[in-house]
N, C-alpha and C positions, 0 to 999 in steps of 0.2 A: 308105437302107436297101434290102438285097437284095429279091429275090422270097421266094427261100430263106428268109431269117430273117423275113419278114411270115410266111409260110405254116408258122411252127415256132412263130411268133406265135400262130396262130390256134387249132393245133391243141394246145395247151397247155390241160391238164383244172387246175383248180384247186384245190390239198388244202389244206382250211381247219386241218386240224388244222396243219401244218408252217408254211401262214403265222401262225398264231398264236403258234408258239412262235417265228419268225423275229422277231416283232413284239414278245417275249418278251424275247428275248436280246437284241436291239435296246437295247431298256429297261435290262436288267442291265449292259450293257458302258457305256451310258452317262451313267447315274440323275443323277449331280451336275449334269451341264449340263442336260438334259433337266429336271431340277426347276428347275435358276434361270429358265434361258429361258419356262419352263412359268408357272410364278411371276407372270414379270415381266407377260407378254404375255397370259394368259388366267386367272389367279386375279385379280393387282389391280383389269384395268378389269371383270371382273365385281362385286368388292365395292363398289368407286366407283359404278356402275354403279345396284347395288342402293341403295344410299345417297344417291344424287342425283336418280335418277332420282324423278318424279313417282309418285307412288303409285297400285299397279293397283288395289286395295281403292278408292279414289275413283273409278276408270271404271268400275269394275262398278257401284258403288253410280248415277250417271249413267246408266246401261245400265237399271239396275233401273226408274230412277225415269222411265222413256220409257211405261212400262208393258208389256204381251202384245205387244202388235205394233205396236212403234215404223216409223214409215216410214223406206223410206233415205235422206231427206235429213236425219231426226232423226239417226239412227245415223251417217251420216258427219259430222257436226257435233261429233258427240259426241269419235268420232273425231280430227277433225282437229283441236280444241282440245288434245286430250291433246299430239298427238304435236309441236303447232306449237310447245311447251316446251320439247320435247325433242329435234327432230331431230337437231340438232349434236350430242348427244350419243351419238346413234348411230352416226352416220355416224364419229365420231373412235375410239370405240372399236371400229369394224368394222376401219377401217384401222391401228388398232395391235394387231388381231389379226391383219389376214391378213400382216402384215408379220412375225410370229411364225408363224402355219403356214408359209410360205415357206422363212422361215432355219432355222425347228429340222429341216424336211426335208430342207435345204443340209445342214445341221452332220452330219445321222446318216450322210447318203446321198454324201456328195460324195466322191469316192477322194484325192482331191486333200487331203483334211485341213484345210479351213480353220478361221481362228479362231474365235471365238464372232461378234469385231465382222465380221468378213471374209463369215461364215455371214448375218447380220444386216443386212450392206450387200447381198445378193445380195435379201435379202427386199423388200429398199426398191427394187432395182432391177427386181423382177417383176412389184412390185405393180400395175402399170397393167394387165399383160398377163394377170395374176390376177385383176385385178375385170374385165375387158372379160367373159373366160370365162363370169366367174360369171355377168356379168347375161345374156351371151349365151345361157348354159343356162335361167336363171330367166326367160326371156322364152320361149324354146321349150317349157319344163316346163306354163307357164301356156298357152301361145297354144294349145295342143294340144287339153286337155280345154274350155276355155273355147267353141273353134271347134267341136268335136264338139256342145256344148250349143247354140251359137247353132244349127246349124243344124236339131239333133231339134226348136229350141223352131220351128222354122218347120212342122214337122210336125203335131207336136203333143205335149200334155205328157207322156205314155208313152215317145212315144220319144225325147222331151228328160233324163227320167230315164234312161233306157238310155244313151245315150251319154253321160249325164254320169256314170256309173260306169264304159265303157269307157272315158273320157278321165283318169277316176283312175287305171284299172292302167296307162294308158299314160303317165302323169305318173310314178308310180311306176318303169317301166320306163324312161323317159330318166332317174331322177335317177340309176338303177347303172350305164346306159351311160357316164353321163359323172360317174362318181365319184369316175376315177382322175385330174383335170383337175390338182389340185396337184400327185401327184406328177409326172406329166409335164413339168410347168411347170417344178419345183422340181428333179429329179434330170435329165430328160435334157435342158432347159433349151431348152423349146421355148416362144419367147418370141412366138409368133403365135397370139394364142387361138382361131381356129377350125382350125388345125392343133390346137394342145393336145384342142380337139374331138374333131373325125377320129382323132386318138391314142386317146385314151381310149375311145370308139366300138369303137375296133379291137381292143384290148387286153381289152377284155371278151367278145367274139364268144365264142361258147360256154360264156359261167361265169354268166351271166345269173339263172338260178333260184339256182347258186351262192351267190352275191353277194346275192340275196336274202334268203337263210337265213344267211347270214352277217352280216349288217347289220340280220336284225330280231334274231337272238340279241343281237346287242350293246347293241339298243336297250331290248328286254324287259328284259336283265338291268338297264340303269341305270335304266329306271322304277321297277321293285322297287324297286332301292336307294336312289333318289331318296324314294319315298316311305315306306321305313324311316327315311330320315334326317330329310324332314321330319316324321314325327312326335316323334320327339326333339327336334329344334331346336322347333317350336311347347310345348314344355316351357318356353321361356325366355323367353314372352311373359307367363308368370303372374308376374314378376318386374316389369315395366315393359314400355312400349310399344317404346322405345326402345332396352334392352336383347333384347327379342324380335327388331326388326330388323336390329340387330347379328347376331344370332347366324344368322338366316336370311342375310344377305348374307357371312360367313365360310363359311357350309355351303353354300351352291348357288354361290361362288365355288370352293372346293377339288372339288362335284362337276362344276362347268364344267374345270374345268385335268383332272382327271381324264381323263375324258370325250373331250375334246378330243385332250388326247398320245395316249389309247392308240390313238382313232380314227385316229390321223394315223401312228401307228408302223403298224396294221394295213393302212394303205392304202398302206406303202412297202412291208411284206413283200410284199400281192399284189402289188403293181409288176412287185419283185423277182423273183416268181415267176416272173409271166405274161411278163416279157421275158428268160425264162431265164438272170439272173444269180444266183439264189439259190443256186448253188453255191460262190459266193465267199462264205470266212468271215466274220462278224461278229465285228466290230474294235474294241476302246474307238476313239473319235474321238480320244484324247489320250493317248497313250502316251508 
């Protein structure tokens, strides 16, 4: 990459209104595949998900029963009994998710047109370099405020609280630096995760508070709706136990795939934006 195109990079203001409807039309030109792949990859292993997994209503009631002020070797016990049922469970459908962000971002974004399985082997082929990023960010996100707190608590507890609220905004503030990590991965196919890093870093220089107001709009709005929906679906618990979690693992499966596509359509428009190709039409992928 030139000087020229980093420095047209940089100086690129972000208009949310335009990436939204890029993220919009995105959707409309390609709903059929975008719903199966959607489907496949983030509705099922959420309802599996809901239905296998160990019951949270049993860890809180364990939680409860520690009393006020459970010590932490109580509370990680508690903890690590839940999740030692459940690891593998997570871990399988982490990875047949991110193998699903990857390719439906191939399928939308790739000029090249490929097929759904063609979009889908690109996903499997990322995935190392997609989880290396992620935990590379999730270990910076954390090391960040955690180090801030260690060392206010050597101070004292004033200003162990103080930095451990600077280290939230700045936790906060690396996750929108580095938010744009799939699509980099995924459309300009940079398969070295702390390069995908530095990308993403770079890609966002100046849209920052942007991006911030962007990303809690999206998230306010699905909390709302989240909790419109579960009060409806907790309707279906006065019928049976059984039937109630049906119905909660069908509804927070559809607002997971939801949720999930549009975030992932909205993070290829800014892409798009911010690496000034968003003047190229959007295209059905199947014509």
């Amino acid at each position: 990459m030139g000087i020229r195109e980093t420095e047209d990079n940089m100086a690129t203001k972000l208009d949310l209104g335009r990436a939204w409807n890029e993220a919009m039309a995105l959707l409309s030109a390609n709903k059929d595949v975008v719903l199966i792949v959607a489907a496949v990859f983030f509705f099922l292993p959420n309802v599996i998900a809901t239905l296998v997994l160990p019951s949270q209503d049993a860890l809180m009631m364990q939680m409860e029963a520690l009393g006020d002020q459970p010590s932490p070797e109580e509370m990680m016990a508690v903890f690590g009994d839940y999740f030692s049922q459940s690891w593998w469970i997570y871990i399988v459908f982490g990875l047949v998710q991110a193998v699903g962000v990857m390719g439906l971002l191939a399928l939308l974004t790739d000029s090249s047109r490929p097929t759904v399985g063609e979009a889908l082997g690109f996903g499997v082929k990322a995935l190392v370099p997609y989880l290396v990023a992620q935990i590379l960010f999730g270990l910076i996100m954390v090391a960040v405020p955690f180090l801030l707190m260690a060392i206010g608590g050597l101070i004292g507890i004033g200003v162990a609280a103080l930095l451990a609220f600077v280290g939230m905004i700045l936790a906060v503030y690396i996750w929108i630096k580095f938010s744009l990590i799939s699509p980099v991965i995924a459309i300009e196919k940079v398969m070295n995760p702390i390069s995908a890093l530095a990308r993403s870093w770079q890609l966002t220089k100046g849209n920052s508070f942007r991006l911030l107001a962007f990303y809690a709009l999206l998230v306010i709005c699905v909390m709302v709706l989240w909790l419109v929906v579960s009060m409806v679906l907790s309707l279906f618990s006065v019928m049976g136990e059984e039937i109630g979690l049906f119905a909660m693992a069908i509804g927070s499966g559809l607002m997971s795939m939801a949720f999930s596509t549009v975030m992932l359509l909205v993070l290829a428009a800014i892409h798009r934006q911010l690496t000034g190709t968003d003047g190229e039409p959007v295209s059905k992928t199947f014509e």
